[in-house]
C-alpha positions as CSV (number, residue, x, y, z in Angstrom):
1,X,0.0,0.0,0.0
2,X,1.7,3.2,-1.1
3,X,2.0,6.1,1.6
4,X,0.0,9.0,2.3
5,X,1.7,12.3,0.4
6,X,1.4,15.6,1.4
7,X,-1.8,17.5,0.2
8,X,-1.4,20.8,1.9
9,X,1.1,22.7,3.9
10,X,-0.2,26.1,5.5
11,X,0.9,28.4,8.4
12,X,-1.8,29.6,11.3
13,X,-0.4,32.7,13.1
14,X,-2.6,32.9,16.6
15,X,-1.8,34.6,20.2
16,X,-4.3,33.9,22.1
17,X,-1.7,34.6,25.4
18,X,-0.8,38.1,23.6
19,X,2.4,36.7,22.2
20,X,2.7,36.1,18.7
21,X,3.1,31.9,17.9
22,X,2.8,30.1,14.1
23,X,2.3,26.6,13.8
24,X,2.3,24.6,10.8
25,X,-0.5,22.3,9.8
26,X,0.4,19.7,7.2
27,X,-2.6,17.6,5.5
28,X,-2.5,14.5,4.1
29,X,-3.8,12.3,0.7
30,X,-5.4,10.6,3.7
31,X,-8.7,12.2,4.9
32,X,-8.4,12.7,8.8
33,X,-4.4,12.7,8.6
34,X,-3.0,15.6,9.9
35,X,0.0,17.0,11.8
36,X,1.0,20.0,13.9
37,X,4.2,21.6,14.0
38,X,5.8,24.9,15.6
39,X,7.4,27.3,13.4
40,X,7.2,30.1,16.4
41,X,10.0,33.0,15.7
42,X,7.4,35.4,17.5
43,X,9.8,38.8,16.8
44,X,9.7,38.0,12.6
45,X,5.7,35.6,12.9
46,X,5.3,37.0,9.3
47,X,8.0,36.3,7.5
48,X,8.0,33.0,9.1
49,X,4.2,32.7,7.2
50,X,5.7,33.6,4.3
51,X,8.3,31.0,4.0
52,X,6.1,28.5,5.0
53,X,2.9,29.3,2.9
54,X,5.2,31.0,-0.3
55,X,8.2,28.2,-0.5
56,X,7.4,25.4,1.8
57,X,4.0,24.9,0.4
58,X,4.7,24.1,-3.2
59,X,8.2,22.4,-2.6
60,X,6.5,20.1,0.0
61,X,2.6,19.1,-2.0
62,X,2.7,15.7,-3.2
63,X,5.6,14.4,-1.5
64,X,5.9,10.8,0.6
65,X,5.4,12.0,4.4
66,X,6.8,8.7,5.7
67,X,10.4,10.2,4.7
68,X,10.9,12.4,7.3
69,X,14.7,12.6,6.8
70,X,15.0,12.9,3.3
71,X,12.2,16.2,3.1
72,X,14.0,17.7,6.2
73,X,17.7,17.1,4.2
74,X,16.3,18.4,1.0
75,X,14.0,21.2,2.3
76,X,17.2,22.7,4.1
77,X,18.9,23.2,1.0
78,X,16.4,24.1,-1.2
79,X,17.1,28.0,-0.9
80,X,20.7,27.1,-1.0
81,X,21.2,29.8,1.6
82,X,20.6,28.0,5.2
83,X,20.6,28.1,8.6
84,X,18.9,31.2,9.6
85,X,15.9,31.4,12.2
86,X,13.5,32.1,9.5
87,X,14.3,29.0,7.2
88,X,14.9,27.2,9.9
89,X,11.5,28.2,11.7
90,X,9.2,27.1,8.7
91,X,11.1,24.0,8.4
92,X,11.1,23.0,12.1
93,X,7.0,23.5,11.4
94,X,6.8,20.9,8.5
95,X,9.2,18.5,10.4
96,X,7.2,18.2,13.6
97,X,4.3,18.2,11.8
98,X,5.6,15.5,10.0
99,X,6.6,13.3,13.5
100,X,3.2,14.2,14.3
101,X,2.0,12.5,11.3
102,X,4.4,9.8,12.0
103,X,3.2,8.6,15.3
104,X,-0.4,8.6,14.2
105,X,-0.1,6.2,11.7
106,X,2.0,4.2,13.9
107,X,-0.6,4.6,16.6
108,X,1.6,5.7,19.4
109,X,3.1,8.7,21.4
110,X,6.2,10.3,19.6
111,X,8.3,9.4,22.3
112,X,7.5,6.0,21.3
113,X,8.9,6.3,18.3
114,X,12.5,7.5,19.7
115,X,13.2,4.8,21.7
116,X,10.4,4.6,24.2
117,X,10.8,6.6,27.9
118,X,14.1,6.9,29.7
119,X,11.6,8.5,32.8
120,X,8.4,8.9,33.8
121,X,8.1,12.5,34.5
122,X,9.6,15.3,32.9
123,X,11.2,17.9,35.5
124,X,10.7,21.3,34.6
125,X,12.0,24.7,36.2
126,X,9.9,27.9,36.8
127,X,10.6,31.6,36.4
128,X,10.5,32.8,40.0
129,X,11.1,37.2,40.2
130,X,10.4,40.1,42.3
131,X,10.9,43.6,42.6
132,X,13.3,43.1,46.0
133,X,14.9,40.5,47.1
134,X,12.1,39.7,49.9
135,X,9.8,39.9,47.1
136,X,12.1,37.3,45.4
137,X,12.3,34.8,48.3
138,X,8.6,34.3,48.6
139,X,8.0,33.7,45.1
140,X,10.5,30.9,45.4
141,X,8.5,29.8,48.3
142,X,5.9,29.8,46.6
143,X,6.6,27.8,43.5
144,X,8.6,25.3,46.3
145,X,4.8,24.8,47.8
146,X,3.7,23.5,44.4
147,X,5.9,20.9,44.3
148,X,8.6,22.5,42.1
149,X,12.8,21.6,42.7
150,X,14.2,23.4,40.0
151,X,13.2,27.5,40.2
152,X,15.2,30.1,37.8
153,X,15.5,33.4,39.9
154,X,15.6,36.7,38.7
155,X,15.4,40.4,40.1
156,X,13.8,42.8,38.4
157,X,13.9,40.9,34.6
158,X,16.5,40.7,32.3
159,X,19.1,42.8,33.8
160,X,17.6,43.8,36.9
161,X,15.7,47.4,36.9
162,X,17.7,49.9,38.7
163,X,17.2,53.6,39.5
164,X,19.4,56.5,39.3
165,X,20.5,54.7,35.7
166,X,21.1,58.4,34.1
167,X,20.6,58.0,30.8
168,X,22.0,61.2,28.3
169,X,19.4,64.1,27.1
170,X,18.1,63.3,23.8
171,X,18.3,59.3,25.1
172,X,16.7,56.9,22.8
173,X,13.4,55.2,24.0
174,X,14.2,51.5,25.2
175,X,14.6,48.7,28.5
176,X,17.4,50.8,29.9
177,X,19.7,48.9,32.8
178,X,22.8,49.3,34.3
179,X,25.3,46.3,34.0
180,X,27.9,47.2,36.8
181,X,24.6,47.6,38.9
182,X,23.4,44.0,37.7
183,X,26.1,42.3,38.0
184,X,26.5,43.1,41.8
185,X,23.4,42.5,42.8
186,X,23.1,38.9,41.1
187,X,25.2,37.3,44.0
188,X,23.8,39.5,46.5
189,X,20.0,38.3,46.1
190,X,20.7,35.1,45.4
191,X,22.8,34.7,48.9
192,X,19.5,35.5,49.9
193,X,17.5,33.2,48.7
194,X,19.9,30.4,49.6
195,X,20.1,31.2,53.0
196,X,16.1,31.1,52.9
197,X,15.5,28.2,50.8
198,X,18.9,26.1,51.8
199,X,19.9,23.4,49.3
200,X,17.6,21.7,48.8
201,X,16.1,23.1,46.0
202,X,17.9,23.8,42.6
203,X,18.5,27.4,41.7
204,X,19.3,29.1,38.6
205,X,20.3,32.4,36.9
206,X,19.5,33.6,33.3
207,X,22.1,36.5,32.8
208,X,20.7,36.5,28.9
209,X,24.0,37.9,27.7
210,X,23.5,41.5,29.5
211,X,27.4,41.4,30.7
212,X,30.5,42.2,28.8
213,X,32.4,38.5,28.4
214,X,35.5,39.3,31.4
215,X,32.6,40.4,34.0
216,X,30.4,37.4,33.1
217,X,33.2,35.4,34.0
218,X,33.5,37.7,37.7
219,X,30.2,36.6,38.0
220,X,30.5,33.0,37.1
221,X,33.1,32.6,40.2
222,X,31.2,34.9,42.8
223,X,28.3,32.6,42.2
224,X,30.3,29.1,42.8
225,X,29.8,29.1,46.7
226,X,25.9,29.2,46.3
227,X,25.9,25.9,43.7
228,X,23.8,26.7,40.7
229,X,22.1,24.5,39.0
230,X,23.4,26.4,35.9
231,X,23.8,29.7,34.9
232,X,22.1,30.7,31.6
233,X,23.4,32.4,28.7
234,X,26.2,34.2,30.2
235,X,27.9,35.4,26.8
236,X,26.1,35.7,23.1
237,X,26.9,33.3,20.3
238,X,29.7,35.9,18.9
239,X,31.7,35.8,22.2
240,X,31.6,31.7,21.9
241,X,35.5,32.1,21.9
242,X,35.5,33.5,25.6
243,X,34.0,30.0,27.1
244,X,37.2,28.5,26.7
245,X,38.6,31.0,29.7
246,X,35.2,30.6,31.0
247,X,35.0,27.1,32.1
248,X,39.0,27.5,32.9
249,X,38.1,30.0,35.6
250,X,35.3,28.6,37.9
251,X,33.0,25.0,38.0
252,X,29.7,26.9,37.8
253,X,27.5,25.0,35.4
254,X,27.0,26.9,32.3
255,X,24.0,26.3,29.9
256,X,23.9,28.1,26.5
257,X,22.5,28.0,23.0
258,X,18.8,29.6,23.3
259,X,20.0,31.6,20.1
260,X,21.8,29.4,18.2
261,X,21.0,28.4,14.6
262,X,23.7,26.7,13.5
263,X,25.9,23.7,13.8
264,X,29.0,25.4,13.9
265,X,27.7,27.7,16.5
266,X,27.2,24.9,19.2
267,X,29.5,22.1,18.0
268,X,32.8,23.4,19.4
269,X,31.0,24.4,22.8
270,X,29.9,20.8,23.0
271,X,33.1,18.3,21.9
272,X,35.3,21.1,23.8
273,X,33.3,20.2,27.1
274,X,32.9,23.8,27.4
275,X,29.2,24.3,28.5
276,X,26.9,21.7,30.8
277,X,23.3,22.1,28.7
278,X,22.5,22.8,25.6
279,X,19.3,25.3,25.4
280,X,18.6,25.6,21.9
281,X,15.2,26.4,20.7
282,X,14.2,23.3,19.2
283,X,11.7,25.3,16.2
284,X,15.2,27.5,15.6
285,X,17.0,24.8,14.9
286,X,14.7,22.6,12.7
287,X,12.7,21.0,14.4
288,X,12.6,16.9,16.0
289,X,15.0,15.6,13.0
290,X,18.0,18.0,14.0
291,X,17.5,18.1,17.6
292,X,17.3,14.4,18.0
293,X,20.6,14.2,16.2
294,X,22.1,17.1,18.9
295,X,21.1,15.4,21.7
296,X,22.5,12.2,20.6
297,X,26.1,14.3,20.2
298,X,25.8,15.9,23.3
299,X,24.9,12.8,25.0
300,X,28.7,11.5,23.8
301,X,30.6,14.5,25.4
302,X,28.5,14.3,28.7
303,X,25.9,17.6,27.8
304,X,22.7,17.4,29.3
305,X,19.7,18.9,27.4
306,X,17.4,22.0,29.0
307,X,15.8,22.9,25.4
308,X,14.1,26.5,25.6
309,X,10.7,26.5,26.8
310,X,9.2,30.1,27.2
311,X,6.2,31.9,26.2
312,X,7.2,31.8,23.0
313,X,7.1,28.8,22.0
314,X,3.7,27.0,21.3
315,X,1.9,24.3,23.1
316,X,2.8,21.9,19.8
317,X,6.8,23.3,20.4
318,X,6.6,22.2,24.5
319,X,5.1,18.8,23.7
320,X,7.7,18.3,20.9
321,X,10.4,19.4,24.0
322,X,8.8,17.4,26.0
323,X,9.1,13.9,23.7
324,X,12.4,14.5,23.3
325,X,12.8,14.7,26.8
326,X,11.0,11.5,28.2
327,X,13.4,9.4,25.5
328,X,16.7,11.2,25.9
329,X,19.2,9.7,28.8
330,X,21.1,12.8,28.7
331,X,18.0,15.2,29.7
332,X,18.7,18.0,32.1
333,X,15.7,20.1,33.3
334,X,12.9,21.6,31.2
335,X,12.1,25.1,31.4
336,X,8.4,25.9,31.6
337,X,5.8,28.9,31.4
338,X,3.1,27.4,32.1
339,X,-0.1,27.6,30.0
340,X,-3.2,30.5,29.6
341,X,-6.8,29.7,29.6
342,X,-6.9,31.4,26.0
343,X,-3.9,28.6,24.8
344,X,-5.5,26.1,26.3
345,X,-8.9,26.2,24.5
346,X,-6.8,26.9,21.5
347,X,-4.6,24.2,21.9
348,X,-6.5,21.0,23.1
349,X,-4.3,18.4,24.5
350,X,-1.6,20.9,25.8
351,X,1.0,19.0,28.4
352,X,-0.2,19.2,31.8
353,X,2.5,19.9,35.5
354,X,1.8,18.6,38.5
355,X,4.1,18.8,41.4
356,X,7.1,20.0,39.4
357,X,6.8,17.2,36.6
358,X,5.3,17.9,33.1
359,X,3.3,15.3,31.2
360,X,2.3,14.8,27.3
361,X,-1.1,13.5,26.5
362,X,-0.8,9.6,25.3
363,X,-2.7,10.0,22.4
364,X,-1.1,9.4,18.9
365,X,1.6,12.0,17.3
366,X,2.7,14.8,19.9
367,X,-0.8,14.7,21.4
368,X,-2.0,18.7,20.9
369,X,-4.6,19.9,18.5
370,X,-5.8,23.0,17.5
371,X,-9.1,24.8,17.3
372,X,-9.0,27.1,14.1
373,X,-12.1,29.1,14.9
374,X,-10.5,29.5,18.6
375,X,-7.4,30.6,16.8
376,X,-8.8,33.5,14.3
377,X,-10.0,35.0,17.8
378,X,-7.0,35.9,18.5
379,X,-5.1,37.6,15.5
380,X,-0.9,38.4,16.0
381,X,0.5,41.6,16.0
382,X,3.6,43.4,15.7
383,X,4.7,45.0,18.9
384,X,8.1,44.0,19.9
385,X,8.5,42.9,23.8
386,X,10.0,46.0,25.8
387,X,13.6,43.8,26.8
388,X,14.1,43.5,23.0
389,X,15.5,47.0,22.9
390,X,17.6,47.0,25.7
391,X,20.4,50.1,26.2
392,X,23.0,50.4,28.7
393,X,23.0,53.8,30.6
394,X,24.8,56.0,27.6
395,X,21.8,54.9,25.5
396,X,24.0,52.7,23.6
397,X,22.1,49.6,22.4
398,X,22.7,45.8,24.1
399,X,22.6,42.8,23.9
400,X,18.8,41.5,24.7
């Protein structure tokens, strides 16, 4: 019996949490086979439609879904020019949507189709904040009392928010923040919440690349004493070079790779032993077929996966994490944000938490649907987040 082919290929932008997320719904020659995908780049959503709808589309109609690989291989280099968040958005779409596909006609949980569970549970870590660092502690507490052993902290965002920053007259609009000021009160607050919480809980730190490379590395030592689970993101991709000094300096564990695209971004990082976790955003990356491939890699050079898991990402992206996490021996925590009313009646069958462990539906394929009438209620738009326009107190633009 010849295989289902691909009938349709067609992007659905929706934020029904007020942030912008696109998934990819691919149809088959088969009536009532159909698969989800995320393709969610919510700073660039339309462009990402366009590549899907304008060159996935046609490439893609009439084509064998059963061969996963070969589409993802010859979809890549089909506009010669690759490995950009764009591309590599609408393609991640079409490949999950594919897997999707994939474990519904094998009647069976995409995890099932890796290799079957390594656990039972997926841990997952929360975003705990707070204007002080009183404020802070309790919201640790407080996602402690749900059951929760793995808490990101944070004062203040991305950054922290101090006064007294002084920017110029004639300063630019934007998330101003002062980095000498950040960077001393990191180990400051986060003394404080160790001496509240104790050890028994795992901490962590997202310093989302705010810090020139020699003073994340200061930080990086301060914070040894107070045993982080890892710190996040201390340098962007172009400082990659500094890690080497990095990890020469201090044994804090370092997890990186939320922005990287390409191969040669993360490869050296990894066989050099040079960060703990890899954090790439699965949809940035491709999608299932690439990521499946990294985690096997890390796994050889003792890297532990923590794939990105914001807002940002849609309820089809976290299940897809999530698969990859319940079948990878190598899995490190999951970062979670927790799901809206609004996404959940878009998104039937999103993964559920309960005391600090996520679960995926057992049904067929990645296990989320969506509703399309649900979904046109709540149309994108193109306001960028605040932190994306971050400036340092001069006004001179920074790192996000």
């Amino acid at each position: 019996m010849a295989a289902p082919t691909i009938r349709d290929v067609r992007a659905i932008a929706t934020a029904p949490g007020g942030i912008s997320l696109v998934v990819v719904k691919v149809e088959t020659s088969e009536p009532g086979l159909d698969g989800l995908g995320c393709a969610t780049f919510t700073q660039r959503w339309r462009a990402v439609v366009s590549a899907v709808d304008d060159y996935l589309r046609p490439f893609l109609v009439g084509k064998d879904v059963s061969r996963i690989e070969d589409l993802w291989q010859t979809a890549m280099v089909s506009s010669y020019w690759r490995n950009g968040p764009v591309l590599n958005n609408a393609l991640s779409g079409a490949d999950m949507a594919l897997w999707d596909i994939k474990g519904k006609m094998a009647g069976m949980p995409v995890y099932e189709l890796l290799g079957g569970r390594c656990r039972d549970g997926v841990a997952v870590y929360r975003h705990a904040d707070g204007r002080d660092a009183e404020a802070l502690v309790a919201s640790v507490q407080g996602f402690m009392d749900q059951g929760y052993r793995f808490i990101r902290c944070q004062m203040g965002g991305y950054g922290g928010r101090h006064s007294g920053v002084g920017a110029p007259d004639g300063a630019l609009p934007g998330a101003y923040y002062d980095p000498d000021a950040y960077a001393r009160s990191v180990p400051a607050f986060l003394e404080r919440v160790r001496a509240q919480v104790g050890f028994d809980v795992e901490l962590l730190h997202d310093v989302h690349e705010r810090l020139a490379p020699i003073e994340a590395i200061r930080l990086a030592k301060r914070l040894e004493p107070l045993r982080l689970f890892f710190l996040e993101d201390p340098l962007p991709p172009e400082n990659n070079d500094w890690f080497r000094m990095l990890r020469a300096q201090c044994a804090t564990p370092i997890a990186m790779g939320e922005l990287f695209v390409h191969p040669a971004e993360w490869s050296p990082l990894v066989s050099g032993g040079l960060i703990d976790f890899i954090r790439v955003h699965v949809s940035a990356i491709g999608g299932l077929t690439p990521a499946r491939k990294l985690a096997a890699v890390c796994e050889a050079f003792g890297v532990r996966t923590a794939w990105h898991g914001p807002g940002d990402v849609s309820p089809v992206g976290h299940a897809a994490n999530l698969h990859l996490d319940l079948a990878c021996p190598n899995f490190g925590v999951q970062e979670w944000s927790g799901f809206p009313d609004a996404v959940r009646e878009v998104f039937p069958g999103c993964p559920e938490v309960r005391r600090g462990y996520a679960y995926v539906s057992e049904a067929p394929g990645l296990g989320v649907g969506i509703d399309l009438e649900k979904a046109a209620r709540y149309p994108c738009g193109d306001r960028l987040p605040a932190w994306t326009l971050a400036r340092r107190p001069d006004g001179s633009a920074a790192r996000p």
